[in-house]
Structures are given as structure tokens and as C-alpha cells.
C-alpha positions in Angstrom: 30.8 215.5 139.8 29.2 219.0 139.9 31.2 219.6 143.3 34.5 218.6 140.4 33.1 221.1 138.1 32.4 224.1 140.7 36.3 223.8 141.9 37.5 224.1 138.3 35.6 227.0 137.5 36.5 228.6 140.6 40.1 228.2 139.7 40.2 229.3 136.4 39.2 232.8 137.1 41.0 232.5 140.3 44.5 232.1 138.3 42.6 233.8 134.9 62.0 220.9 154.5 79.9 216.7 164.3 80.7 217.8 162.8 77.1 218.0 162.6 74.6 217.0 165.4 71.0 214.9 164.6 67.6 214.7 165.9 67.7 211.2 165.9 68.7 207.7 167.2 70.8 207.4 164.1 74.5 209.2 163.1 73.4 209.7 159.1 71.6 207.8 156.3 75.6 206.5 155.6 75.6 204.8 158.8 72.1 203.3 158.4 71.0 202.6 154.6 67.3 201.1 156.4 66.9 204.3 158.8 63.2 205.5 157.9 62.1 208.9 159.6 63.1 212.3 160.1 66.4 213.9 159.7 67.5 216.8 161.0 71.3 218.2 160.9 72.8 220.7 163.1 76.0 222.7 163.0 78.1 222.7 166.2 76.3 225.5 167.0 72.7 223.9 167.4 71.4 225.9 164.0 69.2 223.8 162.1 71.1 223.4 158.4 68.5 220.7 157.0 65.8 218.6 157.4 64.0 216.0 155.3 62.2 212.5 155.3 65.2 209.5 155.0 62.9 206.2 153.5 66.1 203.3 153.3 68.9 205.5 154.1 68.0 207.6 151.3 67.1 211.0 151.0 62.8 211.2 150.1 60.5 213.9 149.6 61.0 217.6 150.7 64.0 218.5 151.9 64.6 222.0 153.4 67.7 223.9 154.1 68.9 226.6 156.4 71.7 229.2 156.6 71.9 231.5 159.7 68.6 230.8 160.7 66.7 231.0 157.5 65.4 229.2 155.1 67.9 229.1 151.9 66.3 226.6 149.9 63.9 224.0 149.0 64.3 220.7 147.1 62.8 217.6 146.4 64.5 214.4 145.9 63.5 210.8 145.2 65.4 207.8 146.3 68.3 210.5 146.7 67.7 211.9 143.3 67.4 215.8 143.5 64.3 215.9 141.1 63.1 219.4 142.1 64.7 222.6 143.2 61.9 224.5 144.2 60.3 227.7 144.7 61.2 228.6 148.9 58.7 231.2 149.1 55.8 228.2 148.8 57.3 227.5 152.2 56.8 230.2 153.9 53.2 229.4 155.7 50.4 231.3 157.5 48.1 230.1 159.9 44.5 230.9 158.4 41.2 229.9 159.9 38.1 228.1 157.8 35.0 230.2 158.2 31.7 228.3 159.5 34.0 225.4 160.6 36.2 225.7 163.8 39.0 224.7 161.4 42.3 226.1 160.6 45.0 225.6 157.9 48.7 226.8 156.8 48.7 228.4 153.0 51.7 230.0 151.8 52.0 233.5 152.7 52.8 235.1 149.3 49.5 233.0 147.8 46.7 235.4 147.1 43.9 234.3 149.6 39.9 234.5 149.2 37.8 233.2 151.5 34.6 235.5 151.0 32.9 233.5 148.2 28.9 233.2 147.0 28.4 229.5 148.1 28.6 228.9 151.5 30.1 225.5 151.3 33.3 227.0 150.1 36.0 227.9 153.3 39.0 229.3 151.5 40.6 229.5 148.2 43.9 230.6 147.3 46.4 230.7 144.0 50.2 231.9 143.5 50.6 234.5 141.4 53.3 234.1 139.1 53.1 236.6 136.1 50.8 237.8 133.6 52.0 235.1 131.3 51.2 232.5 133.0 48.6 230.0 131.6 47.2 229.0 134.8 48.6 229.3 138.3 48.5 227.0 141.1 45.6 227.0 142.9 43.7 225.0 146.0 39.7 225.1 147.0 39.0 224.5 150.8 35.3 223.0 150.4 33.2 220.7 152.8 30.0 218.9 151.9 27.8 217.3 155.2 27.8 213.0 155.2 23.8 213.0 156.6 23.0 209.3 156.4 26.1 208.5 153.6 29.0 206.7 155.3 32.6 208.0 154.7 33.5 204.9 152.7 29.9 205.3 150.4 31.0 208.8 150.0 34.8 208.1 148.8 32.9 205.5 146.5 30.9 207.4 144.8 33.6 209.6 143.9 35.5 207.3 142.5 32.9 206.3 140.1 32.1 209.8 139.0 35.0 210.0 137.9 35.2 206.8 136.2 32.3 208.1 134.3 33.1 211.3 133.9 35.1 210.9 129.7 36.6 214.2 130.2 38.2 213.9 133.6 41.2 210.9 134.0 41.7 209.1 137.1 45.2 208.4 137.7 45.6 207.4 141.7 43.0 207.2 144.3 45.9 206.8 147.8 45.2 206.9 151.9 46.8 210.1 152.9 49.8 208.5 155.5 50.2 211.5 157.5 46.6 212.0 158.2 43.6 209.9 159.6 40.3 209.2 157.7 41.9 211.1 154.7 42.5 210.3 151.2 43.4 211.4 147.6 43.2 211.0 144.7 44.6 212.6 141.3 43.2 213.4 138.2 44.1 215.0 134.9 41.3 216.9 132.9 41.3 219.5 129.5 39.6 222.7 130.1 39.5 225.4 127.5 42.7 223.6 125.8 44.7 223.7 128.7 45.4 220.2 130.5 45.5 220.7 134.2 46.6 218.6 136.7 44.8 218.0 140.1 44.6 216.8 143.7 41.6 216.3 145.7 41.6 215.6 149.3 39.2 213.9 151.6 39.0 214.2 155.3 36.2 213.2 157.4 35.5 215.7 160.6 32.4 215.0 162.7 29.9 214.8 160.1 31.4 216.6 157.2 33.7 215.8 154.7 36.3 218.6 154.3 37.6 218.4 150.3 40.8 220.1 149.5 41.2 220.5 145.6 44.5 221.1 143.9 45.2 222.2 140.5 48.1 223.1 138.4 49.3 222.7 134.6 49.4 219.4 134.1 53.8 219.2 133.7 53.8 221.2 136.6 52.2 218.8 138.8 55.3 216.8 140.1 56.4 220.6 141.4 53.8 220.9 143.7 52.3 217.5 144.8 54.1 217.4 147.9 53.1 221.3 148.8 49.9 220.9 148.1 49.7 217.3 150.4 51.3 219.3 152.7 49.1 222.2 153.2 46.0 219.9 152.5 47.5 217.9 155.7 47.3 220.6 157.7 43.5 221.2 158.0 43.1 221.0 162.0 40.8 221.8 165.0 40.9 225.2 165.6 42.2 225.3 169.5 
């Protein structure tokens, strides 16, 4: 729980996805209401218009579209809801490498990035910087903490129950990351200094280590950036 603590206080002062073509088997969710997978839609020209995760037939998750090459929007739908237009410049992604591990990561290129920090256990930090106004921006902390003699399993455990224990901190999910192996996450709500915050911590195991990804945002602004943050969490990777 003092690992919970230092990634909050980091944060504070941090802030302080014819006639159209497919890549795949399928013609479109119409034709298929239990396609699950990718889809990607093409003009007759081969440009990439939109891609997106289809769950049923039906449109999931992040979907991204394209106009003459580039990027034009971002949303995020559930059960083919549009829930979220979001902000495209989120994904717009840099490759970054994880000092003392041979690591590497995307993080959104217009996200103001640290990674020269007093403890040596922390890789990389970052936060979007929205306005002056702002309460408290979005922010992640790349971390990693060495297993020793504690299995992966023990180590998940006990961070469950720190939190369980922990009055001011509220567990909400503890999930297996799907996209990733030997990684899972959990989310949390917490009040610090009046301000409820929403977060995301991530848990991957890499020979020896456990690599911790914490994600914070205002609490209402959570739903926003769940699936970024999952994705750029997801991302950690040997650096080839």
C-alpha cells in the first residue's frame, strides 16, 4: 500500500481505432451478428477508413477512423452504442524505452513525459496537459518492484487485500488483462485532498519483476480513458 500511496503523490504534482473491402473472413457485422474480432474497412482504393473490435456483430470498444490517410476521429462504443467521442490526439503514440529495464512502451505523443525521477524503481511517468483549470489531469506511473522468493499469484494477493484494508481506497474490479499474458488489473476509486480520482493499476510479470502500470483520472472521467490507458499499459514489451 505504500507503493499505492507513492503513485498518487507522484501524480498530483505531476497534473498539480465494395463498396468497401475487409480484413477479414467476414462481409460486415450485418452479415454476421456472432462475428467476434477485428474489423477493418477499406475504400475501393485500399485506404484504411475504420477499424474497431466487432464482439456479436456489434460494434465494441475503440473504434478509430480515417480520412485520406489520417486519423479523423476516435470513438468508443458499447454493444454499438457510441458512448464516447474522444480526444484523437491520445492516439497519436510514441515508442519510449523504460530505463534500467530492456523495456519499451507507446505513450501518447502530446502527453508531457518524465522519466528522470528520485526513486529508482520508477521507469516513466507521464500526464496530458489540458489547461490551467483543470482539477487533475490524466496521468500513468511506469513502476516495477522485484518478486525475490514471492510468487506472482502471492504478490497479486496481497494487493488485493491492501486494498481491502486500506478505508480510504475502494476496490471496484480486480480483471485478467485478455490482450496480455501474466497481467492483470484492477480499479480503484480513492479521495485525495477532496478530489475523487479514479484509477487503474496494472500487473505484469517479466523475469523476476513485476512491472505496475498506475492510472489515474477524475473519477467521472474514468470511462474516457479506461480503454487508452489498457491500451498503453498493454504495450509494455521487450525492447528488441
Amino acid at each position: 500500500m505504500e507503493k499505492l500511496k507513492y503513485i498518487i503523490i507522484i501524480m498530483l504534482p505531476i497534473y498539480l481505432f465494395v463498396s468497401c473491402k475487409r480484413e477479414q473472413t467476414k462481409k460486415s457485422s450485418k452479415d454476421d451478428k456472432y462475428y467476434n474480432g477485428l474489423s477493418k474497412e477499406y475504400d475501393v482504393d485500399s485506404n484504411l477508413l475504420k477499424e474497431g473490435m466487432i464482439e456479436n456483430g456489434l460494434k465494441q470498444g475503440i473504434w478509430k477512423y480515417f480520412k485520406n490517410g489520417k486519423l479523423s476521429s476516435v470513438k468508443r462504443f458499447k454493444n454499438d452504442t457510441l458512448y464516447y467521442e474522444l480526444d484523437k490526439s491520445d492516439y497519436y503514440y510514441k515508442e519510449v524505452k523504460l530505463k534500467n529495464l530492456d523495456l519499451s512502451m507507446k505513450v501518447p505523443k502530446n502527453w508531457d513525459v518524465t522519466d528522470d525521477h528520485t526513486s529508482q524503481n520508477v521507469l516513466l511517468s507521464a500526464s496530458k496537459i489540458i489547461d490551467s483549470s483543470t482539477v487533475y489531469y490524466p496521468t500513468f506511473v511506469v513502476s516495477y518492484e522485484k518478486l525475490g522468493e514471492v510468487t506472482f499469484k502471492d504478490y497479486l494477493l496481497k494487493e488485493i487485500n491492501s486494498f481491502k484494508n486500506e478505508p480510504n481506497y475502494i476496490l471496484l474490479d480486480f480483471l485478467k488483462n485478455e490482450l496480455v499474458e501474466k497481467n492483470y488489473y484492477l480499479k480503484y476509486i480513492v479521495n485525495v485532498d477532496s478530489i475523487n480520482i479514479g484509477g487503474l493499476i496494472m500487473y505484469l510479470e517479466y523475469e523476476g519483476n513485476v512491472i505496475i502500470f498506475g492510472a489515474t483520472s477524475l473519477k467521472e472521467d474514468m470511462e474516457k480513458y479506461k480503454l487508452l490507458f489498457l491500451d498503453i499499459g498493454s504495450s509494455i514489451k521487450k525492447d528488441i
